[in-house]
C-alpha positions in Angstrom: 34.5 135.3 91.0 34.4 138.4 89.4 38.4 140.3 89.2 38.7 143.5 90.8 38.7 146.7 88.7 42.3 147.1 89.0 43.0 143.5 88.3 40.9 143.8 84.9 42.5 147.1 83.8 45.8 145.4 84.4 44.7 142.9 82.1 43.0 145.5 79.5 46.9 147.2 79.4 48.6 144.3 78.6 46.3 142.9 76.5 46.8 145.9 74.4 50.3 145.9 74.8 50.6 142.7 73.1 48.1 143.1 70.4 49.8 146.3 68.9 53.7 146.1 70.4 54.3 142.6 70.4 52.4 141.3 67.5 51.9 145.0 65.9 48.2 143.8 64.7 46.8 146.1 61.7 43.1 146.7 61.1 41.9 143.6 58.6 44.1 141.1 60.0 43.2 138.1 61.1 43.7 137.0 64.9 43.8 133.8 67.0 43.1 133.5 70.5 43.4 129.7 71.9 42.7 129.4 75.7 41.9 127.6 78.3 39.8 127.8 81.4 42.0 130.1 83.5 42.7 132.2 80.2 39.0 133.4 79.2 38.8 136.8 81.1 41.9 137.5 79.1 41.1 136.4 76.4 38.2 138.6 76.5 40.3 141.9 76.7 42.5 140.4 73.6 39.2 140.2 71.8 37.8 143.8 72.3 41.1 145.2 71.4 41.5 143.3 68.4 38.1 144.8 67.5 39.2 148.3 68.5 41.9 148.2 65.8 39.7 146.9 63.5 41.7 142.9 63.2 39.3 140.0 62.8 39.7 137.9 66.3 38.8 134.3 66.6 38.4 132.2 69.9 39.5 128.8 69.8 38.6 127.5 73.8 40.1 124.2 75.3 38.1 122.9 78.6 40.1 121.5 81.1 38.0 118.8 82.3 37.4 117.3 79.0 41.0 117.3 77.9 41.8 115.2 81.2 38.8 112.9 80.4 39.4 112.4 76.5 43.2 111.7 76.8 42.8 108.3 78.2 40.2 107.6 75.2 42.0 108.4 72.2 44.2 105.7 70.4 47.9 105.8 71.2 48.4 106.4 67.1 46.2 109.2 67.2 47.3 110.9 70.8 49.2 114.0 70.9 48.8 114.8 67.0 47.5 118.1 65.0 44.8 117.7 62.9 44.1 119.0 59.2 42.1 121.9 60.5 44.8 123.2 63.0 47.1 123.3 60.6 44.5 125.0 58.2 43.8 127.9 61.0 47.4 128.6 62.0 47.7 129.1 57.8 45.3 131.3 58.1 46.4 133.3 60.7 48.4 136.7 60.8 48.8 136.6 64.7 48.2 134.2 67.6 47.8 134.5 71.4 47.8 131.2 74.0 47.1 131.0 76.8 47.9 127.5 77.6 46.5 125.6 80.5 48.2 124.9 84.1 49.5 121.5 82.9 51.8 120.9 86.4 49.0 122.0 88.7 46.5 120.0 87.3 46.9 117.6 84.8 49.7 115.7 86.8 47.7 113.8 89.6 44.8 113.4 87.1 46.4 111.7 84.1 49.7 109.1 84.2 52.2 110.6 83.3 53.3 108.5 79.5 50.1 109.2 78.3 49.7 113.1 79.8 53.4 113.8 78.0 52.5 112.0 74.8 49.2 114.3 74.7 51.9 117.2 74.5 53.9 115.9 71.3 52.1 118.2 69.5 54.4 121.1 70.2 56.8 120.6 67.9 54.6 120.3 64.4 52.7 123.1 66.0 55.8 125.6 65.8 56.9 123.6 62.4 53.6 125.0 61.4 53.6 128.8 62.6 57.1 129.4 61.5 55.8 128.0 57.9 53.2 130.2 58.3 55.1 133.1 59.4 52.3 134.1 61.9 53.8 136.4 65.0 52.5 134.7 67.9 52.8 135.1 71.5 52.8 132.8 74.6 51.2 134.1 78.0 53.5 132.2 80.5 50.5 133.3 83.3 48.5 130.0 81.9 51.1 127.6 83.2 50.0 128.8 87.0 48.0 126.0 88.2 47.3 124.5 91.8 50.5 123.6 92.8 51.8 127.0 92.6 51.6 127.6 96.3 53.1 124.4 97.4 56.0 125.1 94.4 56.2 128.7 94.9 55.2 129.5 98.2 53.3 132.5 96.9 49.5 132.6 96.1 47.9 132.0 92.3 46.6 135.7 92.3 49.9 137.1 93.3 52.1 135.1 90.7 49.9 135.8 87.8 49.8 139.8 89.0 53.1 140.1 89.0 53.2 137.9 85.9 51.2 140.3 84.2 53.0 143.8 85.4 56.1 142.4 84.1 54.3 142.1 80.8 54.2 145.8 80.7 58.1 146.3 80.5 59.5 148.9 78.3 60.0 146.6 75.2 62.7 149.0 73.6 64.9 148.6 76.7 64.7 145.0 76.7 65.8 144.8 72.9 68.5 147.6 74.3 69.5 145.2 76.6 69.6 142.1 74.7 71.8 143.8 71.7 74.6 144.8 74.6 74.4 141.4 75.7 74.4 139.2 72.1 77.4 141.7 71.2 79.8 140.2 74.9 78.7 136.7 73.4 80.9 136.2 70.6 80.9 132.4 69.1 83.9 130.9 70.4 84.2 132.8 73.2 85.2 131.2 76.6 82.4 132.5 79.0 83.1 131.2 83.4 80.0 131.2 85.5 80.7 131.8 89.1 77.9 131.4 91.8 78.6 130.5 95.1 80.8 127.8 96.1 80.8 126.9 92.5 82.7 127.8 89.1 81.6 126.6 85.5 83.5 127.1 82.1 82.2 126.8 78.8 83.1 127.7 74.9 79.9 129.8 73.3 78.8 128.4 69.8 77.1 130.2 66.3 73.3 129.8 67.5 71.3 133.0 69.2 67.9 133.4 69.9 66.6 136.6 71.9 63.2 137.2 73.1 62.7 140.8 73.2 58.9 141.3 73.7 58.5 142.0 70.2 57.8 139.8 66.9 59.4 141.9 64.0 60.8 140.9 60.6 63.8 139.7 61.6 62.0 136.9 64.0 59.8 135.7 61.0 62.9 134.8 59.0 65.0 133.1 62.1 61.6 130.7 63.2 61.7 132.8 66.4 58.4 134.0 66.1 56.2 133.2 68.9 57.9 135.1 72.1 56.7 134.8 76.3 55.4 137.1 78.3 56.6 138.6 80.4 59.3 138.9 77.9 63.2 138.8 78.4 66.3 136.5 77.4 69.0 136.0 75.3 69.6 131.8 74.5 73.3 130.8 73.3 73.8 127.7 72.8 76.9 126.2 74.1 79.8 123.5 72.8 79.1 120.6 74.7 82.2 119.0 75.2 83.4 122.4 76.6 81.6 122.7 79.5 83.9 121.9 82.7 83.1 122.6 86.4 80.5 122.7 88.9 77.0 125.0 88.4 75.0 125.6 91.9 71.7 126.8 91.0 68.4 128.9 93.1 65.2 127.0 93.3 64.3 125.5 90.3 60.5 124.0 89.0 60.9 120.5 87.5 58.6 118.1 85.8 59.7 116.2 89.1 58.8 119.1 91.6 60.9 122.0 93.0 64.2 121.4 93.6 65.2 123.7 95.9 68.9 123.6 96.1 71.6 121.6 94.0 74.8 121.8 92.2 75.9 119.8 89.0 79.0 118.8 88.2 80.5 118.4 84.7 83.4 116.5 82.9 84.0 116.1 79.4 81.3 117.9 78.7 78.8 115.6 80.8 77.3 115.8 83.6 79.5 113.5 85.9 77.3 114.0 89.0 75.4 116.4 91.0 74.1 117.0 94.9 71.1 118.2 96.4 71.0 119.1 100.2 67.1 119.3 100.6 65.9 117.8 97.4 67.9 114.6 96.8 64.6 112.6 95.8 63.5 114.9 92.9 66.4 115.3 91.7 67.6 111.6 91.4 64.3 111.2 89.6 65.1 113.9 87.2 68.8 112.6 86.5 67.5 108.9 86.0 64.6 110.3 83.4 67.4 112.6 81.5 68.1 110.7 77.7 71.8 110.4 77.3 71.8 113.8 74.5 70.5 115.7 77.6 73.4 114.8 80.3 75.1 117.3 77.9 75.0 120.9 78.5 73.7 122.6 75.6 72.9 126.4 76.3 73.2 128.9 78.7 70.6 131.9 78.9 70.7 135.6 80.4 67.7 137.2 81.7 66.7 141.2 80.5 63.5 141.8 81.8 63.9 144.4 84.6 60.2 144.1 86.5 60.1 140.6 86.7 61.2 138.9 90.0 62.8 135.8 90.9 60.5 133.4 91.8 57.6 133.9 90.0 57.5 130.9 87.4 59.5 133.0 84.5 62.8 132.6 86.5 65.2 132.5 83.4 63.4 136.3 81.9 64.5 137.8 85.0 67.2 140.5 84.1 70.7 139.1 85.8 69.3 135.5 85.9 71.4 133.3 84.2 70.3 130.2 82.8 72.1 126.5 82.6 70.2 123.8 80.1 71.0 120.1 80.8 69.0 116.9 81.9 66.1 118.2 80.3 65.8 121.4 82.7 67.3 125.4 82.6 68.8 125.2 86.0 68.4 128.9 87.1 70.3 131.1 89.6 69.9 134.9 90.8 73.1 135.1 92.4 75.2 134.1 89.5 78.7 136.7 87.2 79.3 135.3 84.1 82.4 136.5 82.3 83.0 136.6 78.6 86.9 136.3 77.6 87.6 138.0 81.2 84.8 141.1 81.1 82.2 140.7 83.3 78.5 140.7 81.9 76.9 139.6 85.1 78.3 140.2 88.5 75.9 138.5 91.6 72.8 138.9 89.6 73.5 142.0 87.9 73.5 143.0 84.7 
């Protein structure tokens, strides 16, 4: 089906947006483009606009359909594993674009589930690799929108990617405005309380930072942060575990297990001591009894910048005012959440 001409110039704007704001491409350099099915037609755009500056693109296409049929072939040694040529071409590589595939929607009822996530190991020598590299890379979060994003999100695939893609468009500048007012009211040490309704969550702030800005700049290169979402928008600090006391209620949140549309988790010594769920008690017990022990712990908390980007989209935790909990595996999300920072506010009810 062919997209609409606003729905192409839409992507035609961002695809330029990202080429020469994000990754700041220069004429001679080399880029690389790995998509998948639903990713082509922007992939397209990322191509002519790499030629327009004059960069050297490359198109490295994953099908769908033979993924899901060669997983169950390949030798558990040999699943989920880069091979000599990957790493060769991410060497080789000033700048990088994926668009990953919809791996909820339709690799989950297609695949069992050890051998789909041992398929995915991958990810970890893959960014090993770039950050060795130092290639600027970014990740189209508009790929993970697969056929259960209806059911999930109650909102169809065309309108989640849309809005996926205006949010793309954000002022980049104001994010990084944003996320320097916000890293500077996170001090390490600091005692930070998260309120949301009907619950209240303290916790002491540790050294580590990581801010996705939109933009992959100098300073990214040398901290490893250097492949950023889009739409862009967070600040990550991690957390002292054993700090973290109190209960956290969280909004609708996507799991590997399904949505789970309301819960609250309760924490004690650091640990999650228990946790409720008035509609979604099933997925959620399924979630607690997959979590390894190290992820019963707390370990970050996020804030979102990006000012275009809704809640309930599928990039929950980029949403400016969205604050973000990580434990059991998940970042539990909420929109209605103040967080305070040694007693000054820094969110109040979703606010910035």
């Amino acid at each position: 089906m062919k997209p609409s001409p606003q729905f192409d110039e839409l992507q035609r704007s961002v695809a330029r947006k990202v080429l020469t704001e994000s990754l700041a491409l220069k004429k001679s350099e080399s880029l690389t483009i790995e998509t998948w099915n639903n990713g082509l037609a922007f992939a397209r755009h990322l191509v002519l606009e790499a030629r327009r500056i004059g960069a050297v693109p490359l198109t490295v296409f994953e099908d769908e359909d033979a993924y899901v049929e060669g997983v169950p072939l390949v030798p558990k040694d040999v699943l989920g594993k880069m091979g000599r040529q990957e790493y060769r071409l991410i060497s080789g590589t000033d700048a990088y674009v994926f668009i990953p595939g919809p791996v909820l929607g339709s690799f989950s009822h297609r695949l069992p589930r050890e051998r789909l996530l041992a398929s995915l190991t991958y990810g970890d020598a893959w960014y090993k690799a770039a950050a060795k590299a130092k290639l600027r890379g970014v990740r189209m979060a508009f790929g993970y929108i697969g056929e259960d994003a209806p059911s999930l999100l109650g909102r169809s695939i065309g309108s989640i990617v849309t809005h996926q893609l205006r949010a793309s468009l954000v002022d980049f500048a104001e994010v990084g405005r944003r996320a320097k007012r916000v890293l500077a009211a996170l001090p390490e040490g600091g005692r930070a309380v998260v309120k949301t309704p009907g619950s209240e969550l303290s916790l002491s702030l540790a050294a580590a930072r990581e801010v996705d800005d939109g933009v992959v700049d100098e300073k990214d290169l040398e901290s490893e942060n250097n492949v950023c979402y889009m739409p862009p928008g967070f600040v990550y600090a991690e957390v002292d575990p054993g700090s973290v006391s109190g209960t956290f209620s969280f909004a609708p949140t996507v799991t590997r297990f399904g949505m789970i549309k309301d819960g609250t988790l309760e924490f004690k010594d650091g640990r999650v001591a228990s946790w409720r769920s008035g509609s979604s008690a099933p997925a959620f017990a399924k979630l607690a009894a997959a979590a390894a022990e190290g992820a019963r712990r707390a370990t970050a908390v996020t804030v979102g910048l990006n000012p275009l980007l809704k809640y309930g989209y599928g990039q929950n935790g980029n949403s400016a005012g969205v604050i973000g909990l990580r434990a059991l595996g998940v970042s539990f999300t909420t929109n209605r959440a103040s967080l305070a920072v040694e007693g000054k506010a820094l969110v109040s009810r979703g606010r910035l």
